[in-house]
Steps between C-alpha positions, in 0.01 A plus 500: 500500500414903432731540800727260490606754124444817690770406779716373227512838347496670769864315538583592168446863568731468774791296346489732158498812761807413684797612258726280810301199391510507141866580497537143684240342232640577254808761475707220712463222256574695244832600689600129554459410158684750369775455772534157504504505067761705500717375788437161545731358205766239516610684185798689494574791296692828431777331696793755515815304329855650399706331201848508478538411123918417452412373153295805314457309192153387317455166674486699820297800392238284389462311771490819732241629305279254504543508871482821508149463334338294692284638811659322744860688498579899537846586405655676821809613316764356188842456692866344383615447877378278794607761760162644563327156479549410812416843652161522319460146622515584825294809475234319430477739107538192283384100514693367277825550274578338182847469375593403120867399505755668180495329184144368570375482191856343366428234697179381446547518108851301529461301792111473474462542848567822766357606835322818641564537890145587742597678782159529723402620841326145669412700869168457301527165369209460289587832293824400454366106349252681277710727380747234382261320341400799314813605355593136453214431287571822308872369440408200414218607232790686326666217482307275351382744229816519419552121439216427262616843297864388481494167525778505819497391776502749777539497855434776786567392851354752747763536820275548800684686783270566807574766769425508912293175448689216263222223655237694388360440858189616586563702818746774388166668356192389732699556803530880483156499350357326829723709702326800376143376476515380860658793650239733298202245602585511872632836561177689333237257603616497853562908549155513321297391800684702704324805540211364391514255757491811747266643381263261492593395875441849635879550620569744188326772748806381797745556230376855353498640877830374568826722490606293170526712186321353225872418342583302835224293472472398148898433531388266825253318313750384245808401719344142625438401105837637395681220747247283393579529177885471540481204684242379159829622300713326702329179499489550123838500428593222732276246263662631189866456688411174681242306299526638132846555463475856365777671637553886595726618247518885567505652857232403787547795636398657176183253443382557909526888464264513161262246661477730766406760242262292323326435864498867605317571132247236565448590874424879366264388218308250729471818736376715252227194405435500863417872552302516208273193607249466761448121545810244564277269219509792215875554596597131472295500168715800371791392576467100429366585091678849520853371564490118379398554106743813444749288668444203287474685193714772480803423703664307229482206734279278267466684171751690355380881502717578157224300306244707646320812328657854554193559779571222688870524518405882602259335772735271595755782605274578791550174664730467773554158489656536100761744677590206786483235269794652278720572800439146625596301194758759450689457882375075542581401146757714348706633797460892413506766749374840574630644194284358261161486716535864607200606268245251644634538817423853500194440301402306804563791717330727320117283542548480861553867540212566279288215658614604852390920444182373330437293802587767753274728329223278474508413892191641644527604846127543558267175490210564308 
């Protein structure tokens, strides 16, 4: 028994020694927990709204305040005209717009009943639901405090107007999520064995010997998986077409040339994984948990990122798929082209130049 407790120390000693292991013991739980509290809500908040208040009379402003009091709304701007509505729309700036018609308040008193118009954004269905709900039920609290005070009877019917998705189908926003989780999945995974995979073998040695410039062959490595991958794109967008009626609505062209992008990012990060690895099992590893949680998480794909905290959205900026996930609801769902996807296009660029010299750099031509 005297030794079974001096070989159990003895492991102690050796678990409390390595800082490698504790960090997994406990600094990754910790991590989760604090990730997943934060992210994983089905809340939403600090949505971005404009109002375009025709009426400007007390009825109105009380009702916007008390909107604008509650957590779940941030006031993008105060506007009289609709002209930039559909811009900002589009943009992707605001998720809703609420409209109070003239002589709102005139109405309601006379007439004892008068409607507010919800313009929303459904590409993301479920945001667009709960955020009716929640400025219904703030309406509709008004209301009815206003009925037992003055004793009549009032009446505010919410008009719901939905853009890009009027169904409130469920593929306009999982599509383009799945688009970019598989593409991100398969493109670093595979290119993550790659070198490994040679070195491992014994064929690295064949390669380092040969007249290929390190460039040349990190560049050949990735070629296979980038038509792999565009025939996994391909296939992609035939189902959505074919099987869940989700049309194309901006240019195909457009979509194939930024899924290209998205690839050539991946295939450059799942290089850089593979140089930096010895063993096909730690590279796998690295990029399975490495790629699939951020992807989940912080691409906007499942949980919005807006009702994240200010570190977390700041995280989240590192993330390629967030970048691809914008241009793809922004080309598939609302038809927009190059001119308002420029900056994550060229956000895009910008990690796969800066993955691609990191890689370069990192490319040993000497086997230890």
């Amino acid at each position: 028994m005297k030794q079974l407790f001096v070989f159990v120390k003895k492991e102690f000693y050796h678990v409390l020694r390595d800082p490698k292991t504790l960090l997994i013991l406990f600094g990754m739980p910790i991590m989760q927990v604090l990730i997943f509290g934060f992210a994983l809500t089905n809340e939403v908040k600090n949505s971005k709204i404009v109002v375009i208040d025709q009426a400007r009379d007390n009825v109105s402003r009380e009702i916007l305040s008390r909107i604008e009091a509650s957590q779940y709304f941030d006031f993008e701007k105060a506007s009289q005209f609709s002209g930039e509505i559909e811009s900002d729309f589009r943009k992707g700036k605001i998720k809703m717009a609420l409209v109070i018609p003239a002589q709102f308040g005139y109405m309601l008193q006379h007439d004892g009943t008068s409607s507010i118009q919800l313009i929303l954004d459904a590409s993301d269905p479920n945001t667009a639901n709960t955020l009716t709900n929640y400025i219904s039920s703030i309406i509709q609290s008004y209301a009815m405090e206003q009925n037992e005070s003055d004793g009549f009877p009032m009446r505010i019917v919410p008009e719901v107007r939905m853009l890009y998705n009027p169904q409130l189908k469920g593929a306009p926003n999982f599509v383009p999520g799945v688009i970019a989780l598989v593409l991100m999945l398969v493109s670093v995974m595979m290119t993550a064995v790659a070198i490994v995979r040679e070195k491992e073998t014994g064929t690295m040695e064949v390669l380092l010997v040969s007249p290929f410039k390190p460039a040349l062959i990190i560049i050949a490595k990735a070629i296979p998986y980038l038509i792999l991958s565009l025939i996994n794109i391909s296939s992609i967008l035939l189902l959505s077409i074919y099987v869940l009626d989700l049309p194309i609505h901006g240019s195909l062209v457009l979509l194939l040339a930024e899924s290209t992008l998205f690839i050539i990012t991946c295939l450059t990060l799942g290089i850089l994984i593979s140089i930096k690895t010895n063993s096909q099992q730690v590279a796998m590893l690295i990029s399975l948990m490495g790629m699939l949680l951020p992807t989940l998480l912080f691409s906007g794909f499942m949980f919005p990122i807006e009702n994240m905290p200010l570190p977390l959205q700041i995280i989240s900026n590192i993330v390629p798929a967030k970048w691809f996930y914008i241009i793809v609801k922004s080309i598939m769902i609302k038809g927009l082209g190059i001119g308002v996807i420029w900056k994550e296009s060229l956000i895009l660029v910008g990690m796969t130049l800066v993955l691609f010299v990191i890689s370069l750099k990192s490319f040993n031509i000497r086997l230890s």
